[in-house]
C-alpha positions, 0 to 999 in steps of 0.5 A, a space after each residue: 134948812 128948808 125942806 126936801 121933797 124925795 118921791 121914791 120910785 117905789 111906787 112908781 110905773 118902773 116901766 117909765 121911770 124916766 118919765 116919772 122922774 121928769 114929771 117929779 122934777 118938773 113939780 120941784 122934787 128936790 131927791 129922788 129916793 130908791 129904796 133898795 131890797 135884798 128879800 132878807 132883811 125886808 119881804 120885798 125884791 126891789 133894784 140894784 145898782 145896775 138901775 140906780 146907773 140908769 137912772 143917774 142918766 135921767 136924773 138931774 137931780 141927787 139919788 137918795 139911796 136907801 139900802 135896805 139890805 142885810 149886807 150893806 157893806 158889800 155893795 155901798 161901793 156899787 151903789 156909789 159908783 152907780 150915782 148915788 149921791 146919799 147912802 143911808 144904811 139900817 142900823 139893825 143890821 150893822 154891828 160897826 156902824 160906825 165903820 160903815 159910815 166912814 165909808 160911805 163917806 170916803 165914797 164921796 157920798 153922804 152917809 146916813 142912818 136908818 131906824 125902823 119902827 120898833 128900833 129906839 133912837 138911843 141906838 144912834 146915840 153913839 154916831 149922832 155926831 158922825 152921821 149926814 142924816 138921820 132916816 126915820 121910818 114910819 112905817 114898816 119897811 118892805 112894801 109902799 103904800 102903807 099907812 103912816 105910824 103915828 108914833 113916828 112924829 115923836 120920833 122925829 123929835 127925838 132923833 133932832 133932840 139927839 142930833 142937837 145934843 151932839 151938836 149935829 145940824 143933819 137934817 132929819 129924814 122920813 119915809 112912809 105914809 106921807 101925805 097931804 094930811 100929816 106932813 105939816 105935823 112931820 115937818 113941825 116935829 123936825 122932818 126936813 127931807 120927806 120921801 112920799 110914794 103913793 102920795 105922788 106917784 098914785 095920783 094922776 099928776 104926779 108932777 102937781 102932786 109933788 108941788 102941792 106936797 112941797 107948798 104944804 111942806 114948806 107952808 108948815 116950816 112957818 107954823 110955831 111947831 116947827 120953829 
């Protein structure tokens, strides 16, 4: 596949989200991430699902729905109901992971699964084969505009290795600290679906921002690295 740009709307004005999910679409924004937080599992308030229905009316283009909540469970009907066409859920807080995925799935959503920092890939292992997309977090969860965790390029890769071992194509997925200065090295170690923040909604032209990111994004797809 190519790759797909998601601004997420967590660093954007949420006064004018609507305006900003036009100006991202206009630039060739291919999702619109929403990351959703409990206070809990994360140190951080963000939306639920009365906002993610609000936004499904503006957005022409998939909600990428990312739940970073300690229950996950109760509320991925509500987020589906809401318009959310991708589910992804963290596997820290999920002890029947597989469980979770099956039912994101007969939402009709397209269910994936979230590692932070410091969590190894082994612990998708078991779902590898089950899974819509793999999200890879390189920077700590919580808050927007933190800077990217180098460490995380080779995870990509060893998540695509994992997926590949189960005979999976899902895409691989990565949010944080992306900017213009690594995205070529996080789409040639495996990255196929980048969310960007700061990067696009603290510029003055979101909209130019998006389409520049994406040019270099998919510029990188014809690098060695990441045939």
């Amino acid at each position: 596949m190519s790759v797909q740009i998601a601004p997420s709307i967590l660093s954007a004005d949420f006064a004018a989200l609507g305006q900003a999910i036009a100006a991202v679409e206009r630039g060739g924004a291919d999702l619109i991430h929403v990351d959703v937080m409990d206070g809990h599992f994360v140190p951080n308030i963000t939306i639920g699902p009365s906002v993610v229905k609000s936004l499904k009316r503006v957005a022409k283009i998939p909600l990428d729905v990312h739940l970073m909540i300690e229950e996950p469970d109760r509320y991925i009907e509500a987020f589906a109901e809401a318009g959310a066409a991708m589910i992804s859920v963290h596997v820290e807080v999920l002890p029947h992971l597989h469980r979770t995925l099956g039912a994101i799935k007969a939402l009709g959503a397209k269910a994936g699964v979230v590692l932070n920092p410091s969590t190894p890939v082994v612990d998708i292992e078991e779902v590898a084969g089950e899974v819509d997309f793999v999200l890879v977090m390189s920077v700590n969860p919580g808050f927007g505009g933190q800077a990217f965790i180098p460490r995380s390029e080779s995870k990509v890769r060893d998540v695509r290795a994992a997926l590949d071992r189960a005979g999976n194509t899902a895409p691989v997925e990565i949010d944080g600290g992306i900017d213009h200065q690594n995205v070529a090295r996080v789409v040639g170690a495996g990255a196929r679906i980048i969310v960007a923040g700061s990067a696009v909604f603290h510029t003055p032209d979101p909209e130019r921002a998006t389409r520049e990111l994406k040019a270099a994004a998919i510029g990188a797809l014809s690098s060695p690295a990441a045939r």
